[in-house]
Structures are given as C-alpha cells and as structure tokens.
C-alpha positions in Angstrom: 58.1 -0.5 56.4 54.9 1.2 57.3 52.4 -1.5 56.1 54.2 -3.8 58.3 53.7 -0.8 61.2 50.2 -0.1 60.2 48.7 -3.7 59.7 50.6 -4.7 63.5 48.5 -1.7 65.2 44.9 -2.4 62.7 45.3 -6.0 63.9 46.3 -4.7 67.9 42.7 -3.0 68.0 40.6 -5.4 66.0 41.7 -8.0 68.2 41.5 -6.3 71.4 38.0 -4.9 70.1 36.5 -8.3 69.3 38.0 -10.2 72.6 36.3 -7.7 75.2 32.9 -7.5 72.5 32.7 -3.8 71.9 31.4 -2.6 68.6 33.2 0.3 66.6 30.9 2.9 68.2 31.2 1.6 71.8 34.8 1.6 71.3 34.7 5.0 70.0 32.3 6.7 72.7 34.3 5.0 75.8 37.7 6.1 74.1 36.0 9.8 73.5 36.9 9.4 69.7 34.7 9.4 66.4 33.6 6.3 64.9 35.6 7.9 61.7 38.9 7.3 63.7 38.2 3.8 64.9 37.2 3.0 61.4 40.6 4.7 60.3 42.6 2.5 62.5 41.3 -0.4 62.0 41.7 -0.3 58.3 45.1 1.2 58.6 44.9 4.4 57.7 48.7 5.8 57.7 48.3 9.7 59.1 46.7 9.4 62.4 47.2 11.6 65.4 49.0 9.7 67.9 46.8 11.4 70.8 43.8 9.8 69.6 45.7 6.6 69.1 46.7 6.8 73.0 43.5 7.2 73.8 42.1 4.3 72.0 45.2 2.1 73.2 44.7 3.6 76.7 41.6 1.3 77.3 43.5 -2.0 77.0 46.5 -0.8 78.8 49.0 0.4 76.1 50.5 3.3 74.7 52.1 4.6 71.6 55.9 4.8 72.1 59.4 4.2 70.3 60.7 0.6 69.7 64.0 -1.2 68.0 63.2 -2.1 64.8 65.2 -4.6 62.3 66.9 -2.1 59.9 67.4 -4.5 57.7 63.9 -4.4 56.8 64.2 -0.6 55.6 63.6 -0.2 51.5 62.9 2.8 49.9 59.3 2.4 49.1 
C-alpha cells in the first residue's frame, strides 16, 4: 500500500520538476526546503513531514489531503 502511495507522489514531483525545467536545488530554494528533502521525495522516502510536502506541492498548485482508496488493495505488508 505505501510503495504504491510513495512512488504516485516521487513520480507527481519528478514530473512536474522536469516539465517547468527546475533543478533539485531551484526547486528546493523557491519551495523554501533543503535539497535533502527534494532528494527524499523524489526517491520516495516514506517519513516525510507533510508541511514540507505542501510546500513543495504548493508551487504546482496542489496539496496533500485525504482520498478514497480501493481497500481491496490493503495486505499486511
């Protein structure tokens, strides 16, 4: 369940990243993060604060926040 989570928000910011051409440091200085953090995400780290995730997310217009999910997809990794 939380690779699927994790790789669907890595891919989000890589994508996003590469379509408006920052680099990991531009995208961390305009978001006002590390490049640690942008590094983290996009490799998928799994224990990130969600404020600095907003932040990041708050440059293309998105935001962290609860959605359905398919139970059936639940295991117990």
């Amino acid at each position: 369940m939380y690779k699927e989570v994790k790789s669907d928000l890595s891919a989000f910011l890589k994508e996003k990243r590469k379509i408006t051409k920052l680099t990991q440091k531009e995208l961390a200085f305009k978001a006002g993060v590390g490049l640690r953090f942008i590094r983290d995400m996009e490799q998928g780290k799994t224990t990130l604060r969600m404020d600095k995730v907003n932040q990041v997310l708050r440059l293309f217009g998105h935001e962290l926040k609860p959605c359905p999910m398919d139970r059936s997809k639940l295991t117990n990794e």
